[in-house]
N, C-alpha and C positions, 0 to 999 in steps of 0.2 A: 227598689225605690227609684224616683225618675231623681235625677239629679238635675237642678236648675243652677244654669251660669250665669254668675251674675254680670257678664260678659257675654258676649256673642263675637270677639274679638279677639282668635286664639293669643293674638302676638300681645293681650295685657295680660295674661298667664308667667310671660316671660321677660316684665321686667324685673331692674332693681328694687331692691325695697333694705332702709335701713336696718332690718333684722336679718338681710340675705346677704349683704356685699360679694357680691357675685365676682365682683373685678379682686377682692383683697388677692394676695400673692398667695393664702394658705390655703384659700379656695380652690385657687386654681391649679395649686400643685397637686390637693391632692384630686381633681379634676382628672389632670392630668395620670394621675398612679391607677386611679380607680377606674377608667375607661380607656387602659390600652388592651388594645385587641375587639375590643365591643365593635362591630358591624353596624348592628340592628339598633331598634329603639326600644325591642322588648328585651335586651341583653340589656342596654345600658340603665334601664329600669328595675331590672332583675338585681343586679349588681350592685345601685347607689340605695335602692330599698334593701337590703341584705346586709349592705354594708352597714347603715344605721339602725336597723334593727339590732344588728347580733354583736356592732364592735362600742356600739355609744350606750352605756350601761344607762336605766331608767334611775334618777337618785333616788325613789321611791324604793327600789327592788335593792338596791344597794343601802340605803339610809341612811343616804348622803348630806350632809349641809350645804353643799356647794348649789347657787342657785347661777346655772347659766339662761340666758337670753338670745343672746345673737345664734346664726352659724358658725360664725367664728369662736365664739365664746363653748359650742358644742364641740366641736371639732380639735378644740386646743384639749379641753378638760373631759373630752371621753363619756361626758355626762350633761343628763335633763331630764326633766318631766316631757310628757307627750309634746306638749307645745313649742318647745327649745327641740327636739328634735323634727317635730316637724320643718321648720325654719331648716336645719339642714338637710333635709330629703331637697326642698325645695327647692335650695340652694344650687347642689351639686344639680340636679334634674337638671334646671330652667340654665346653667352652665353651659352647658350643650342642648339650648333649643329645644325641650322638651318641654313643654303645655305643664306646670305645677300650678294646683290651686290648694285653695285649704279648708275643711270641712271638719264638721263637727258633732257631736252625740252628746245627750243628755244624760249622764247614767248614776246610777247608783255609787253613794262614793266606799262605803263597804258593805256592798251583800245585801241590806234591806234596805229600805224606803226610811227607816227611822232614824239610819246612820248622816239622816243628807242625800245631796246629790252633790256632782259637779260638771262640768263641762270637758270634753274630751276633743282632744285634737285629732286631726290626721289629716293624710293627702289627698287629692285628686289629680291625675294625671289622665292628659289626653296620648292614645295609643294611638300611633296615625294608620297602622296597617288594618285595625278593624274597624278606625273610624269612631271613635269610643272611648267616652271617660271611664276610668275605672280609679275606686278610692281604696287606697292604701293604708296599712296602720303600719306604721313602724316603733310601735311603742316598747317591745323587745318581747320576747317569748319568755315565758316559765310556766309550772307545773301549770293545765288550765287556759293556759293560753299559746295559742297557737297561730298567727294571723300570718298568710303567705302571700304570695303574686301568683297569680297563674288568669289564665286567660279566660277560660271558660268560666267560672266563678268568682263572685267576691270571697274574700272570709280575712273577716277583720278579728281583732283584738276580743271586741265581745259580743256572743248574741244579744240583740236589743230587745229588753223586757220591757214592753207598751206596758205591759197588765200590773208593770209597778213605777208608773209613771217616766220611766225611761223615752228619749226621743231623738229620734235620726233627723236635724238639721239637714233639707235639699239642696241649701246654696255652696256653689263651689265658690268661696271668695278668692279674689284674685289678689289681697294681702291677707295676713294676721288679724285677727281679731283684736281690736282695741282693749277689750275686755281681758284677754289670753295675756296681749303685751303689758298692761300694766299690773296682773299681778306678778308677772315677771323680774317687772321694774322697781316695784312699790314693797319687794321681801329679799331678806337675806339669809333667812335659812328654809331650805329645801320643803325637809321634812313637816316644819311648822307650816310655809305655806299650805304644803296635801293636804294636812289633814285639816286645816282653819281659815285657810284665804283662797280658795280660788273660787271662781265664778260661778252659778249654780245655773244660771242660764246665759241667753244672750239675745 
């Protein structure tokens, strides 16, 4: 799929945003933990996508009640939905200069077309050695799902089913979706948001 920026301006990729506090101290510490010895910008990628994939538990996969928001808010509680984890891919990436955008998918909310839909988060990141956006799902692996980094290929979270009205969103936004942030903001338990409040498009 062609990815469209909604930006032509790598450097609005990598500002602040009050869902990212890029400056707070626990960002940067663990900034700091998570990218000693990184070189590269496909290391440091490797690494902050890995890290929120496999140590920030999905509350869905867990069936959690905890509903975080910020990066911080992910980062303290080990937990979120796609959306609150993207917020910290973005986070730690754009911490050290790295192009984070945020993107999105339409899908199915369990298995068919009758369950609903809802809206899916994930990343976009500019790889400066091939010149190249490439989007990221760090939404967490289990049985079924499998989403990695690697260069030559995308391979996210889930194959996108068009033929059941499923849809890949081109714009890389350069914040959070207003829609994404306020069910965020607007519920206090996790589990109840998945399955009854979030967004069905955008």
């Amino acid at each position: 799929m062609l990815l469209i920026c909604e930006s032509s301006n790598l450097s609005d990729y990598l500002v602040d945003h009050p869902m990212l506090t890029l400056s707070h101290p626990l960002i940067q510490e663990q900034k700091e933990k998570l990218f000693a010895g990184c070189n590269t910008v496909h290391e440091k990628v490797d690494r902050a996508f890995t890290f929120v994939r496999d140590h920030i538990a999905h509350s869905w996969d867990i069936q959690g009640t905890r509903v975080t928001c910020t990066a911080l808010d992910v980062l303290t509680y080990k937990e979120g939905i796609c959306y609150a984890k993207s917020h910290l891919l973005a986070a730690l990436l754009r911490s050290v200069e790295i192009p984070t955008g945020f993107c999105y998918q339409k899908l199915m909310l369990f298995d068919t077309p009758a369950n609903g839909y809802c809206i899916h988060a994930l990343n976009a990141v500019y790889i400066s050695s091939i010149k190249k956006w490439m989007r990221l799902d760090a939404r967490g692996n289990k049985p079924g799902v499998n989403a990695q980094f690697t260069l030559l290929h995308e391979q996210l979270a889930f194959p996108l089913q068009s033929n059941k009205g499923e849809i890949d969103y081109p714009i890389i936004y350069q914040h959070p979706h207003p829609k994404t942030i306020t069910a965020l903001k607007t519920n206090d338990h996790a589990v109840h948001m998945y399955t009854k409040h979030l967004p069905t498009s955008l």
